[in-house]
C-alpha positions as CSV (number, residue, x, y, z in Angstrom):
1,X,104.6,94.8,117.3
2,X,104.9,90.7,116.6
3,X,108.3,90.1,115.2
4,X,108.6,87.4,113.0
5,X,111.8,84.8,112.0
6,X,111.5,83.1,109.1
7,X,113.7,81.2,106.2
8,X,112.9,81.3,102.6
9,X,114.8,78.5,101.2
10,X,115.4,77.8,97.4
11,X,115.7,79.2,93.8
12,X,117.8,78.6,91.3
13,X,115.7,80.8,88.6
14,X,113.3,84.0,88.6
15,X,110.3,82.1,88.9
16,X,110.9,80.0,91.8
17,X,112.7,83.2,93.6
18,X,110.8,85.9,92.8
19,X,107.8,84.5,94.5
20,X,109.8,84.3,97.8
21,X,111.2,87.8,97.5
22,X,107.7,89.1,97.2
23,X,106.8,87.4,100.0
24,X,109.6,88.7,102.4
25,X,108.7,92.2,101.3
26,X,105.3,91.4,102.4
27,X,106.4,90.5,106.1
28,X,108.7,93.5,106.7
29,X,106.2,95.9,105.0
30,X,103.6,94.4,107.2
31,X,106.1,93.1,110.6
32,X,109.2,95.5,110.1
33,X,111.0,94.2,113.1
34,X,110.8,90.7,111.4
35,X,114.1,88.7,110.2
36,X,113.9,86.6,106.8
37,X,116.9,84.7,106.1
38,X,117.2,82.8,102.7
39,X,119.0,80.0,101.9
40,X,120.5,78.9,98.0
41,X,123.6,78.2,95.7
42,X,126.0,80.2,94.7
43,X,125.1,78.9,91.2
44,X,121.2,80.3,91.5
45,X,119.8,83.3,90.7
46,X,119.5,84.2,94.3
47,X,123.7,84.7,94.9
48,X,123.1,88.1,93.1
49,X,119.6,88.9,93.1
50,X,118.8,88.5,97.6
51,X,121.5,90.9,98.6
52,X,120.2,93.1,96.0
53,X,116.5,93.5,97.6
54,X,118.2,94.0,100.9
55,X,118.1,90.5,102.3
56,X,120.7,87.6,103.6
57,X,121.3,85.2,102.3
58,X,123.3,81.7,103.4
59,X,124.6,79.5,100.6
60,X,124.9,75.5,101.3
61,X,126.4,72.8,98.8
62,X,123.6,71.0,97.2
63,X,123.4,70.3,93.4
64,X,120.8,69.1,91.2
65,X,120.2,65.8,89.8
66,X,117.1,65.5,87.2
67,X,119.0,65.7,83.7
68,X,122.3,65.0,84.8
69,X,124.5,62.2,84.0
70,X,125.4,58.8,86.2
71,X,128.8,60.9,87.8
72,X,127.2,64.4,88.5
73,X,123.8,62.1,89.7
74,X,126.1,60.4,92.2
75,X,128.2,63.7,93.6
76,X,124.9,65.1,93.9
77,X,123.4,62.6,96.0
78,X,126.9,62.3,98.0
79,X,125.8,66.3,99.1
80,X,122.9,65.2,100.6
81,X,123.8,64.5,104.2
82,X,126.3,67.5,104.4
83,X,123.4,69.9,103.4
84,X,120.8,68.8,105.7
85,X,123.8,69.2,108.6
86,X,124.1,72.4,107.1
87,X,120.9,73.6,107.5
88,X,120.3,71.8,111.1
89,X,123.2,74.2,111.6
90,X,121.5,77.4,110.1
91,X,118.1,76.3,112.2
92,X,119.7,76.2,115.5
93,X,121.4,79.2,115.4
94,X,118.7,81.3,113.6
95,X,116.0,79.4,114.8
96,X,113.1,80.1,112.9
97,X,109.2,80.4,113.4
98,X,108.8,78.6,109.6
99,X,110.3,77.5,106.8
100,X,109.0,78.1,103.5
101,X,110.3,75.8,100.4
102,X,110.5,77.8,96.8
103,X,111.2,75.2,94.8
104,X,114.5,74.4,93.5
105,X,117.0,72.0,95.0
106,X,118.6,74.4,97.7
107,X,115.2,73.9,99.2
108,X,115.2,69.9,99.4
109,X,117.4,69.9,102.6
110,X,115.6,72.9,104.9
111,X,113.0,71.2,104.3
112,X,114.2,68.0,105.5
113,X,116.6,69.4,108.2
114,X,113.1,71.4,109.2
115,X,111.4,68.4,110.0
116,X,114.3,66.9,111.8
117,X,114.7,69.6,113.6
118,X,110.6,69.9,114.0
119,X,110.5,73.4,112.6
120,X,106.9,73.9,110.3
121,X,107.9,73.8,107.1
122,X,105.6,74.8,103.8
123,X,105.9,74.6,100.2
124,X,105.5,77.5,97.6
125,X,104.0,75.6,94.4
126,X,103.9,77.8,91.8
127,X,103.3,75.5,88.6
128,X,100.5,72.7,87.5
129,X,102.6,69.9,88.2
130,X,104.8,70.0,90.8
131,X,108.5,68.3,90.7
132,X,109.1,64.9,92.3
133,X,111.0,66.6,95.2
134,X,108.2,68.9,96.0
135,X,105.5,65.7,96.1
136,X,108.3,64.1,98.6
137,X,108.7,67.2,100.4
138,X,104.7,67.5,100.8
139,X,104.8,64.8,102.9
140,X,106.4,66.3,105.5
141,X,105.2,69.9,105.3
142,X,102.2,71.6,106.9
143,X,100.9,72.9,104.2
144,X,101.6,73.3,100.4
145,X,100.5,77.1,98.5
146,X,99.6,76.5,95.0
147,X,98.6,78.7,92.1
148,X,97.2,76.2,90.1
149,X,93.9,74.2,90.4
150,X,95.7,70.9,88.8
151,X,98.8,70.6,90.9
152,X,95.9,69.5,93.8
153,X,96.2,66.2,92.4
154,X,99.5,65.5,93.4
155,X,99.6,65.8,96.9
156,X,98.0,64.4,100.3
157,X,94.1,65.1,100.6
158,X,94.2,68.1,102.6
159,X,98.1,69.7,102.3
160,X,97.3,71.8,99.6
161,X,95.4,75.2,99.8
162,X,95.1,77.7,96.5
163,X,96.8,80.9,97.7
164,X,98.1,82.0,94.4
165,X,101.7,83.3,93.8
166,X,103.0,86.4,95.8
167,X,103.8,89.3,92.8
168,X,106.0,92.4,93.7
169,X,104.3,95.3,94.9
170,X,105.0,97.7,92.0
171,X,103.2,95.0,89.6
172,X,100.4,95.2,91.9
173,X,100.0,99.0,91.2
174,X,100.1,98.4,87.5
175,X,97.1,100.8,85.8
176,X,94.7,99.8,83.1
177,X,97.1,101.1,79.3
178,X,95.0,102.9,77.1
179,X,95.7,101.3,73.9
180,X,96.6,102.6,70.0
181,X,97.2,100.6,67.4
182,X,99.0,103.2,65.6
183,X,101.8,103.1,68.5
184,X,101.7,99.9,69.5
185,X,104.2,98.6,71.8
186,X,105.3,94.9,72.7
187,X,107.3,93.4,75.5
188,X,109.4,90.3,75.1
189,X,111.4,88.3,77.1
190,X,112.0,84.6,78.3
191,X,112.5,84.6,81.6
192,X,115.6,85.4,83.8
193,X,118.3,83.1,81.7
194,X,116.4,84.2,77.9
195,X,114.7,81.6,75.7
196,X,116.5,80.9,72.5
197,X,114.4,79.9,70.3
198,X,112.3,83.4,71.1
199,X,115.2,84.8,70.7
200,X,116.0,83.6,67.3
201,X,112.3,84.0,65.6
202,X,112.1,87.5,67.2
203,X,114.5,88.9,64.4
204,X,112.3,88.0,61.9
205,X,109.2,89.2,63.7
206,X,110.5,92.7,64.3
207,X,111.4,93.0,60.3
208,X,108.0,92.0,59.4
209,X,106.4,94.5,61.7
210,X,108.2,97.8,61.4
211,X,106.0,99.7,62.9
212,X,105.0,98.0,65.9
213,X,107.9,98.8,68.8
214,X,109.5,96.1,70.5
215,X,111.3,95.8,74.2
216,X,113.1,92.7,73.8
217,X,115.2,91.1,76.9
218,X,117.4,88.6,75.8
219,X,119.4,87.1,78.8
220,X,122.8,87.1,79.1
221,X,123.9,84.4,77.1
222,X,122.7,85.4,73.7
223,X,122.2,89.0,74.3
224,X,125.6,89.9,71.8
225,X,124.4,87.4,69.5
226,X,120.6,88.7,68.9
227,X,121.8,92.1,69.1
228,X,124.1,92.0,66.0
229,X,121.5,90.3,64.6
230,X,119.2,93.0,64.5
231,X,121.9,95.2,64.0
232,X,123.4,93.4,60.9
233,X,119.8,93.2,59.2
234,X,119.3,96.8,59.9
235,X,116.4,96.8,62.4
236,X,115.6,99.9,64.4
237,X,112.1,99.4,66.0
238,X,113.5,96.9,68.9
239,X,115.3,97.9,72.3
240,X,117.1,95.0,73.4
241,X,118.6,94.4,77.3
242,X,119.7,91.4,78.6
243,X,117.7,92.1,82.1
244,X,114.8,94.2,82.8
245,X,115.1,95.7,86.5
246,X,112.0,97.6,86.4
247,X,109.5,95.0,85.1
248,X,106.6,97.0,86.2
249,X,107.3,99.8,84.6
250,X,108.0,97.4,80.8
251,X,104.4,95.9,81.7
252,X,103.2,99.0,82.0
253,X,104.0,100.4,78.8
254,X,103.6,97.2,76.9
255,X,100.4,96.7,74.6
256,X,101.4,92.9,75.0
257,X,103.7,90.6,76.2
258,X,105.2,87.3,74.9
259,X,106.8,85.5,77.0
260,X,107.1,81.6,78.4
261,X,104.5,79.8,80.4
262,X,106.3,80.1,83.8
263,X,104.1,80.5,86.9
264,X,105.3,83.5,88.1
265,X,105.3,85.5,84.5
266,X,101.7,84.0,84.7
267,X,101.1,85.4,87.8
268,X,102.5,89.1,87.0
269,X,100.6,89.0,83.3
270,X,97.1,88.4,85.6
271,X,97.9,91.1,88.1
272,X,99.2,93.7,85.4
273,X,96.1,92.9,83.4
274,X,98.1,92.0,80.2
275,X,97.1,90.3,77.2
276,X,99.7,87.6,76.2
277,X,101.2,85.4,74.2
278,X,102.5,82.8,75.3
279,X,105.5,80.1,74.4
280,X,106.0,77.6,76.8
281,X,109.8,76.4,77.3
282,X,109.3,72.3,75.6
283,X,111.6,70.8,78.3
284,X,110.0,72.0,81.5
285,X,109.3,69.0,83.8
286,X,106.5,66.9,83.2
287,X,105.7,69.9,80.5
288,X,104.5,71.8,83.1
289,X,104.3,74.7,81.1
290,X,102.3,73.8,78.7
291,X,99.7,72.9,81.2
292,X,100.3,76.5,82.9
293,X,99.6,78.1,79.5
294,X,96.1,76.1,78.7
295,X,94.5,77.1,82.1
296,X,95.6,81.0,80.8
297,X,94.4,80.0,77.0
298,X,91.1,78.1,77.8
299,X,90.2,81.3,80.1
300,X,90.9,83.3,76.7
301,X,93.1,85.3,78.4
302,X,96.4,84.0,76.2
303,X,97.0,82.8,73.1
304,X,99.7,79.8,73.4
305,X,102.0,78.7,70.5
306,X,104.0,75.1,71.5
307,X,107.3,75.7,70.3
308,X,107.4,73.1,68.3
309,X,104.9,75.5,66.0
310,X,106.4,78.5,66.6
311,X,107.6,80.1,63.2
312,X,108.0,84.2,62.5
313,X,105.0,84.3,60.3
314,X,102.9,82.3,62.9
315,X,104.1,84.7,66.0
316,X,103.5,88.0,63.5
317,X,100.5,87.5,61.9
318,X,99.2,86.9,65.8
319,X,100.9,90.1,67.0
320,X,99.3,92.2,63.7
321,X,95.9,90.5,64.5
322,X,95.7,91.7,68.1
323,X,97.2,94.7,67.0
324,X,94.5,95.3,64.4
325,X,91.5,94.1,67.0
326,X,92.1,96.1,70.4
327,X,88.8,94.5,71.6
328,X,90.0,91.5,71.0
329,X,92.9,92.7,72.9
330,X,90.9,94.4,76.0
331,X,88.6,91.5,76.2
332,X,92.1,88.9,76.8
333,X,93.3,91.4,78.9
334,X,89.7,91.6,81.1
335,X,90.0,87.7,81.3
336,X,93.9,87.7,82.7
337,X,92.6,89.9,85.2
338,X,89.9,88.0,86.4
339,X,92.3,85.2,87.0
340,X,94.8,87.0,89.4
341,X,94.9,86.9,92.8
342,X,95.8,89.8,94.4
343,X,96.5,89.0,98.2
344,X,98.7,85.7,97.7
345,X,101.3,87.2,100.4
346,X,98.9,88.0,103.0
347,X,96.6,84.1,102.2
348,X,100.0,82.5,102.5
349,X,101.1,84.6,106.1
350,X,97.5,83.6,107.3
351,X,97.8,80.2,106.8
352,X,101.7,80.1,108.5
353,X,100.7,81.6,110.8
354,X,98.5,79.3,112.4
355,X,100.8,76.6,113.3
356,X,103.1,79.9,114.9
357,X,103.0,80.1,118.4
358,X,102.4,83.2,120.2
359,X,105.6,85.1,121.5
């Protein structure tokens, strides 16, 4: 059996990482023998979440520098050269067959160190338009992996292929929910770090709708606050958590889902079959989200409130209206699933590994 070595480099959030991780599960499901090594920040949301899913994981120095100010901009760039040594470093001794980018900054120097080094290096894209360190990165990588049509645009003729974005397994085995409207269940949550303004209008929401159930995931950082909210206005239809660990299992039971515009929540609502609503985060770069979230709208598959708009009345009378028209409902939920692509792990190993040479 062919034994693979490869380094998943990047992440920083759930929606650059998860991608990865699904992919890594992919390999060893598929090459056991295989080793996958990632590389990130101790500040990312890899430091807890790789060791967690059974994988190393090395961490390098490297900070960000889009949004920060003239002092942290120039420590940031001052990491640069120690990074890519770094990860020459990490090559040589683990010397891999590729290197696959995530996104994120921890993935700027592999990428550059790989190409240095002469070790094929590919991108994961998984949003419309990609950052300014991915287009640079392009450049200089075999191939990029995209999930959306429009991010084509921004690099070389040729580099990009549409492979979709790798999904966990157990979001792949999502069934079909038989729906009620008289027990109507709906999942929120904003992504890995929460989304505060969801967080603040879904009080509201919940009080309006008493008999609609809600599984709200806050994140960490305002979990205490929205959950005295609810507590201090006396609202008892809502489960709150600040992480989900078994997001198939909330997708599963969920009649809908709100959430941001992200690429990989995208992704999972398309595989899961889910009908959505969807409220992308105003600051993503370039607005990137909002672009994600009218490719999933003009397919009717979502229904996307900018935040900008986003009141309780708006987000409950939409909520009541699905609730109220399950075709409406089933027929949003037929187009998400005609969007998803189900193989992205095995179109992305295919395309690695032709520029792999045979052991």
């Amino acid at each position: 059996m062919k034994k693979y070595h490869f380094i998943i480099a990047g992440g920083g959030t759930g929606g650059h990482l998860f991608p990865g991780l699904a992919f890594a599960k992919y390999i060893k499901k598929r090459y056991p023998e295989s080793n996958i090594l990632f590389i990130g920040t101790e500040k990312g949301i890899e430091f807890t979440e790789v060791p967690k899913h059974g994988f190393e994981l090395k961490c390098i120095d490297i900070s960000g520098i889009k949004g920060k100010g003239i002092k942290e901009k120039f420590k940031a760039i001052f990491k640069i050269p120690s990074s890519v040594n770094s990860s020459l470093k990490i090559l040589h001794s683990f010397q891999p067959d590729a290197v696959i980018g995530l996104g994120g900054y921890a993935s700027g120097p592999l990428l550059l160190a790989s190409w240095i080094g002469n070790y094929p290096a590919f991108i994961m894209e998984q949003n419309s338009i990609p950052g300014l360190t991915n287009r640079f990165l392009s450049r200089i990588s075999h191939k990029v992996f995209t999930t959306f049509n429009y991010s084509h645009n921004y690099f070389p003729s040729g580099k990009s292929i549409k492979t979709g974005n790798p999904v966990r397994d157990e979001i792949l085995s999502i069934k079909q929910k038989i729906h009620d409207k008289d027990s109507f269940s709906v999942l929120v949550f904003g992504g890995s770090l929460g989304a505060k303004k969801i967080n603040e209008v879904m009080v509201d929401v919940t009080k309006q709708l008493p008999n609609i159930k809600f599984i709200h995931q806050t994140g960490k950082l305002t979990y205490d606050i929205v959950k005295y909210s609810y507590k201090s206005k006396k609202i008892d239809n809502v489960e709150v958590t600040t992480f989900i660990e078994n997001m198939a299992e909330a997708y599963q039971n969920a009649d809908l889902v709100i959430c941001r515009a992200g690429a990989t929540s995208i992704s999972e609502l398309q595989i899961a079959k889910k009908a959505s609503i969807l409220i992308p985060f105003p600051f993503a770069t370039d607005n990137h989200q909002v672009l994600n979230g009218k490719e999933m709208e003009i397919a009717e598959a979502s229904i996307m409130i900018e935040e900008k708009n986003l009141t309780a009345d708006i987000l409950a009378e939409k909520i009541l209206y699905l609730q109220n028209n399950l075709e409406t409902l089933q027929k949003m939920e037929s187009k998400s699933a005609s969007l998803a692509i189900e193989n992205s792990a095995e179109r992305i190993f295919e395309e690695i590994s032709k520029y792999i040479s045979d052991k």
